[in-house]
C-alpha positions, 0 to 999 in steps of 0.5 A, spaced: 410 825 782 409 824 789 407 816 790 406 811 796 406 804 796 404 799 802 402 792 803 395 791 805 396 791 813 398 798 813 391 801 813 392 804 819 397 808 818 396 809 810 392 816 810 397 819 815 403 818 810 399 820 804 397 827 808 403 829 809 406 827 802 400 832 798 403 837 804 410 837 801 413 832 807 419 829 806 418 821 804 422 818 810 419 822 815 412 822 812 412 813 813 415 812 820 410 817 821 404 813 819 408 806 820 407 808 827 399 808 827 400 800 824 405 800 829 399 801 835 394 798 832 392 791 835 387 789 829 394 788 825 397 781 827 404 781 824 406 788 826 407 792 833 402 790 839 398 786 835 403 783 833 405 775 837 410 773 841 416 769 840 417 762 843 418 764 850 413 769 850 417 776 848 416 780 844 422 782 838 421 787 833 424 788 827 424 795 823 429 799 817 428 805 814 433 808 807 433 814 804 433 812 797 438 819 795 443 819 800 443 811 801 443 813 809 440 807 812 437 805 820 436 799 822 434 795 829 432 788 831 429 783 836 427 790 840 424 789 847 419 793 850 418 798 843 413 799 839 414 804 835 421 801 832 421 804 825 422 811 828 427 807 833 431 806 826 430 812 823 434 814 830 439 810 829 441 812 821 441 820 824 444 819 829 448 814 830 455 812 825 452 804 825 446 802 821 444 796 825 443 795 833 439 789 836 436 787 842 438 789 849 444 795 845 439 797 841 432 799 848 438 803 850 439 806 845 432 807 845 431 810 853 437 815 851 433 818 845 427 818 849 423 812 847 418 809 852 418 802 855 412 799 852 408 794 854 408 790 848 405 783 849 397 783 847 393 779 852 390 776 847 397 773 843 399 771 850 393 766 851 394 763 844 401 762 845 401 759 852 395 755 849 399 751 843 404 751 847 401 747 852 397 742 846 405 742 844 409 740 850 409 734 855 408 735 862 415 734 863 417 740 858 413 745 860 414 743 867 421 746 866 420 751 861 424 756 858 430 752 859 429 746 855 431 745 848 427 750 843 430 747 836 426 741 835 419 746 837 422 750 832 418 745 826 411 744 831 409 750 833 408 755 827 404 762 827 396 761 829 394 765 823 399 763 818 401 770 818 408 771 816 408 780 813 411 786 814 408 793 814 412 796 808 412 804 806 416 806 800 415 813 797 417 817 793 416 825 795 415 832 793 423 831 791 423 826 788 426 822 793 425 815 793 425 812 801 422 805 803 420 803 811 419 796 814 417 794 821 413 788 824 414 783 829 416 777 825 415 770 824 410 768 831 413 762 835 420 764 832 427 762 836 428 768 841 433 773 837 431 770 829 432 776 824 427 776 818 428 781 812 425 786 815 431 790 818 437 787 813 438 792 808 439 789 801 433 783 803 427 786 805 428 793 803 433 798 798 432 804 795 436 809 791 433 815 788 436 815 781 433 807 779 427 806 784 426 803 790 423 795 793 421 791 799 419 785 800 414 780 805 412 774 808 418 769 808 425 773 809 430 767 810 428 766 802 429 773 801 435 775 805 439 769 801 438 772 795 438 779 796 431 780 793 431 788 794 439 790 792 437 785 786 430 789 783 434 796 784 441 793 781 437 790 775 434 797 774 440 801 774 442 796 769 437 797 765 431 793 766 424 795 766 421 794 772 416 789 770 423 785 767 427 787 773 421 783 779 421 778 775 429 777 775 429 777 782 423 772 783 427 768 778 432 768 783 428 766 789 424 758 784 433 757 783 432 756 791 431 749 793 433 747 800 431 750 807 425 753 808 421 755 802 414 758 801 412 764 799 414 771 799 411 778 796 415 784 793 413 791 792 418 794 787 417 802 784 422 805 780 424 812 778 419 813 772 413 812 778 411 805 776 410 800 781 409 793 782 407 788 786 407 780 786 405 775 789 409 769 789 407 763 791 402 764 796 395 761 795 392 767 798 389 773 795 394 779 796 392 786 796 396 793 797 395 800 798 396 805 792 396 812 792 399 817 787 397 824 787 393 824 780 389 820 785 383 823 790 385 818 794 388 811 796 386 805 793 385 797 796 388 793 789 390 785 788 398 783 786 399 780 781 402 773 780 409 770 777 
C-alpha cells in the first residue's frame, strides 16, 4: 500500500509527492521532489528560504535522504547559498562513495552537480535577527561584531517563533520500498556549523524496507544522543509493535536529564502500513499530514501524546 507521512510544515510540497506516488514514482524521488516546494516556500519558517539565519546572519541547511531497501543514504550539513538541500543530499548518496558532506565541501559538491548559488536569506529574517541582536548586545559588542565571543549569547538569543521543526517525508511506494527525506534550516540563532538530527542518519531519520521507517523534529541534541530513528526501526526488527516500539524510543528520550531538554516529535511507520506520530513534550498542538492510497486525498491530523 503506497502511503505518505509528513510533519505539518510539508504542505507546500505534500500533494507533489502524493502525485507522483498514485503514478507509480519511486518513494525517494517523489519527496525530494515535494520537499523541494517546502524548501522555497518563505511562509515555512523552520525550512529553506523561509527558514532564519544563525548567530552571524548565515544561512546553513540541513538535509538527508535514506532509501529504506538499499540502506543508501545521502546526507549534507550547514550548506550555504542552497536551498534545494534534500536533493543536494540524494546527489551525494548516488553519486558519491560518502554519505555525509558539509559546509564549504559540500556547495562545491553542489556547483559540480549543477546547483545554483542561491540567495537564501529572507529580508525579513534578516531585520528580526539584526534586531534581537541589537536588544541583546552592548554598544561594545556590537561595535566589533562578528568577532566577539558567541558562546555566552548562545543561551539569550533564542528562535523569535520558537520554531525548532524540520520537514520530514517518509513514503512507502508502489514497491513497497520504505524511504524517509529531512531538510530544514535548524535552530535560529544557533552557533555557526551547529548540526541537528536532520542530516545524522540514525537520529533524525532511518528507514529499512523490511521493518519500517521514522524521523523525528524539533530538539535534535536529545534525539541524536539517543539514536531515536535507528531505535524505532531496530525495535521493530526486534519484534515490537509500532505503537510499543515509539514508546520505547520516547522512554529513552525521559531517562535524559542533563543538557538541553524540551520537546522533540517522531514520525514512525512500519512494514504493516501503520503509522505514528507523538508528541512529546511540546505544550503546543502538533499536526501532520497523511495519506494513503485508499484515501481521496491527504489529511491534516493531530499526534498523539506520551
Amino acid at each position: 500500500m503506497r502511503m505518505l507521512l509528513a510533519n505539518a510544515e510539508a504542505w507546500p510540497g505534500f500533494d507533489t509527492t502524493v502525485e507522483l506516488l498514485k503514478n507509480g514514482g519511486a518513494g525517494i524521488d517523489a519527496m525530494v521532489a515535494g520537499i523541494a516546494k517546502v524548501e522555497r516556500e518563505a511562509k515555512v519558517r523552520s525550512v529553506g528560504y523561509g527558514g532564519w539565519p544563525n548567530m552571524i546572519g548565515d544561512m546553513e541547511f540541513d538535509a538527508g535522504v535514506m532509501d529504506g531497501t538499499t540502506r543508501d543514504v545521502g546526507a549534507v550539513g550547514a550548506v550555504p547559498a542552497t536551498l534545494p538541500v534534500a536533493a543536494l543530499a540524494h546527489e551525494v548518496m548516488k553519486h558519491l562513495p560518502h554519505v555525509m558532506l558539509t559546509g564549504a565541501g559540500a556547495r562545491r559538491f553542489a556547483t559540480e552537480r549543477g546547483f545554483a548559488v542561491d540567495d537564501t536569506l529572507h529580508p525579513d529574517s534578516k531585520r528580526v535577527w539584526w534586531e534581537r541582536l541589537q536588544k541583546e548586545m552592548s554598544p561594545e559588542q556590537l561595535a566589533a561584531f562578528p568577532d566577539i565571543p558567541l558562546a555566552p549569547l548562545s543561551n539569550t538569543i533564542t528562535d523569535p517563533e520558537r520554531v525548532r521543526d524540520t520537514t520530514v517525508f517518509l513514503a512507502r511506494d508502489a514497491a513497497e520500498g520504505l524511504g524517509v527525506v529531512t531538510s530544514t534550516s535548524g535552530w535560529a540563532w544557533k552557533y555557526p556549523g551547529r548540526l541537528g538530527d536532520s542530516p545524522i542518519v540514525g537520529a533524525g531519520f532511518y528507514a529499512d524496507s523490511r521493518y519500517g521507517a521514522a524521523a523525528c523534529t524539533h530538539t535534535g541534541e536529545m534525539t541524536m544522543r539517543c539514536g531515536t530513528s535507528r531505535s524505532i526501526v531496530l525495535a521493530l526488527r526486534l519484534g515490537y509493535s509500532l505503537e510499543d516500539a515509539v514508546k520505547l524510543a520516547v522512554e529513552e528520550l525521559s531517562e535524559l536529564k542533563t543538557g538541553f531538554l524540551a520537546g522533540v516529535v517522531i514520525h514512525a511507520i512500519d512494514a504493516k502500513g501503520n503509522h505514528k506520530v507523538v508528541n512529546y513534550r511540546n505544550e503546543e498542538e502538533i499536526r501532520y499530514w497523511y495519506w494513503d492510497e485508499r484515501m481521496a486525498a491527504p489529511e491534516l491530523r493531530v499526534a498523539g501524546t506520551i
